[in-house]
Each structure stands twice: as C-alpha cells, then as structure tokens.
C-alpha positions as a printed NumPy array, in Angstrom:
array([[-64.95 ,  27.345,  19.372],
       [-65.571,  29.039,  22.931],
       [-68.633,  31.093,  23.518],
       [-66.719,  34.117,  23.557],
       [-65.762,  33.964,  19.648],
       [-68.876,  32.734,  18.851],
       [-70.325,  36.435,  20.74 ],
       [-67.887,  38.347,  18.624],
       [-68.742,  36.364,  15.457],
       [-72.563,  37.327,  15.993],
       [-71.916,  40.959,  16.575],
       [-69.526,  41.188,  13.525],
       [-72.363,  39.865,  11.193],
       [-74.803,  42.066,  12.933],
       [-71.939,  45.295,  12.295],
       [-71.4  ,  44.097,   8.706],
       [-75.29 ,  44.132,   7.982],
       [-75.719,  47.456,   9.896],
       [-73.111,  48.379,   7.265],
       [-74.535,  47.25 ,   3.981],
       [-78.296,  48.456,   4.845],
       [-76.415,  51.754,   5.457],
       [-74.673,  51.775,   1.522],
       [-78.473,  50.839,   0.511],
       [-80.377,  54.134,   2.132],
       [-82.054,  51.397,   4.373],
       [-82.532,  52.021,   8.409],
       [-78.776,  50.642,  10.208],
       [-80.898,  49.599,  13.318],
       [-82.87 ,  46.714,  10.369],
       [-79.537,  45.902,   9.187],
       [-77.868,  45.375,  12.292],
       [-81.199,  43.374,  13.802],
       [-80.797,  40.837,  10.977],
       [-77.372,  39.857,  11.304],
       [-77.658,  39.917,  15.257],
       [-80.67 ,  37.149,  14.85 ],
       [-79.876,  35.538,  11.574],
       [-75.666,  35.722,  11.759],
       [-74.061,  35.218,   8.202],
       [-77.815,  34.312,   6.683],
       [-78.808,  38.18 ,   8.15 ],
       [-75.826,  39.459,   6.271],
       [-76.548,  37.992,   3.098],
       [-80.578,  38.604,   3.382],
       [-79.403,  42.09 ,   4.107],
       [-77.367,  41.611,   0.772],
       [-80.081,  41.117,  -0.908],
       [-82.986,  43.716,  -0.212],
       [-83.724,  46.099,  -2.347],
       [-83.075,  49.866,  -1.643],
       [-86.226,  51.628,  -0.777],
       [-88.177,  53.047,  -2.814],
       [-87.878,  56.903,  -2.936],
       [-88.997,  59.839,  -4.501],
       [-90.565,  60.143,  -7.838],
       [-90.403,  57.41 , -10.701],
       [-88.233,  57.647, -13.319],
       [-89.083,  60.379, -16.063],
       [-91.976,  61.957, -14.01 ],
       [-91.325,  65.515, -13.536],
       [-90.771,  67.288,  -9.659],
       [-94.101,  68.955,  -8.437],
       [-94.38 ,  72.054,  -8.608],
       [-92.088,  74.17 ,  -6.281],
       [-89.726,  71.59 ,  -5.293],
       [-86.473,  72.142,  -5.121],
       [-83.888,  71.536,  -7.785],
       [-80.815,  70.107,  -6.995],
       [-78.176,  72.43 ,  -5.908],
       [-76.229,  74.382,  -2.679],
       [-79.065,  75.756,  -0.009],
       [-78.587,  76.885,   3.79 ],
       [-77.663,  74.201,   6.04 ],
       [-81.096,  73.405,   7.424],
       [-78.94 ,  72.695,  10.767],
       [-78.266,  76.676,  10.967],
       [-74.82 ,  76.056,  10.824],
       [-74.379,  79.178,   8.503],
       [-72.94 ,  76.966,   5.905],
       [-74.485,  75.422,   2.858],
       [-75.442,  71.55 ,   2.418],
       [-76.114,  70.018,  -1.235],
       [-79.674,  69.482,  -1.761],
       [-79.681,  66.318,  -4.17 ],
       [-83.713,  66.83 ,  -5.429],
       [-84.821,  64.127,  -3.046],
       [-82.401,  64.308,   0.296],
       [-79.969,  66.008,   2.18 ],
       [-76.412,  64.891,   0.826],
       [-73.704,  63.334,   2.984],
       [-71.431,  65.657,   1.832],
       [-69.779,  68.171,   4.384],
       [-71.334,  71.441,   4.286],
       [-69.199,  74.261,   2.47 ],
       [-68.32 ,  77.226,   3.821],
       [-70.591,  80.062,   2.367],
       [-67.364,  82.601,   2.984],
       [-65.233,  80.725,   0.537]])
C-alpha cells in the first residue's frame, strides 16, 4: 500500500466519524479529530459515545415560559418560519409563512 492510499484511508475514517458524531447531536470537528488520529479505532470509538446529554430529563415538566414545540419566526430573519422542537432549532427547511 503506497502512502498516498494510506492518506485517503485516514481522511475517509476521519469523514465517516465527522459523519456519525453528526447523526448523534455531537460536535463534527470531535468526530472528525478521532478518526483523523485513531483511523478505523476513531470511527468505531465515535460509534460508540453516547449522544449528549440535553435538555430536561424524562417526565420533568418545561420551566415556566418555555416554548412548546411548534412553527415560530425564523430566528435568522428570513421571514419564514423554522420548527421549534422544545429543546432546538429543527433541521427542517423553513416554510414559507405565505403558503
């Protein structure tokens, strides 16, 4: 195996564990660090971290004034409306409010 594949084998597990920490709600740049240093064993320590932990537990109520899930102004100021889901921002495209 030439140095070049080896390179492109590297960056593929780095782009593969930038991928999965992205389906987990975990920062791309962590992802991507472990499979750059750690090849295949990056990908599959990546495989197996936990999402973070977010929001409220289970069962425990929002705080007061918090917003329930639902359509709201794009916080961009795009003049369209994003779906809040309780905790985040969605990644759905924002809907046109003209519709």
């Amino acid at each position: 195996m030439n140095l070049e594949t080896v390179i492109l084998l590297w960056l593929f597990c780095a782009a593969i564990a930038a991928a999965i920490a992205h389906t987990k709600n975990r920062d791309v740049g962590e992802g991507f660090l472990w499979g750059a240093l750690l090849g295949v064993i990056g990908v599959i320590v990546v495989l197996c971290l936990p999402p973070p932990k977010t929001g409220l537990p289970p069962g425990t109520p929002p705080p007061p004034g918090a917003a329930k899930r639902g359509w709201y102004p794009d916080p961009t100021g795009t003049g369209k409306q994003r779906y809040w889901t309780g905790k985040r921002w969605s990644d759905l495209p924002p809907r046109d409010v003209s519709a």
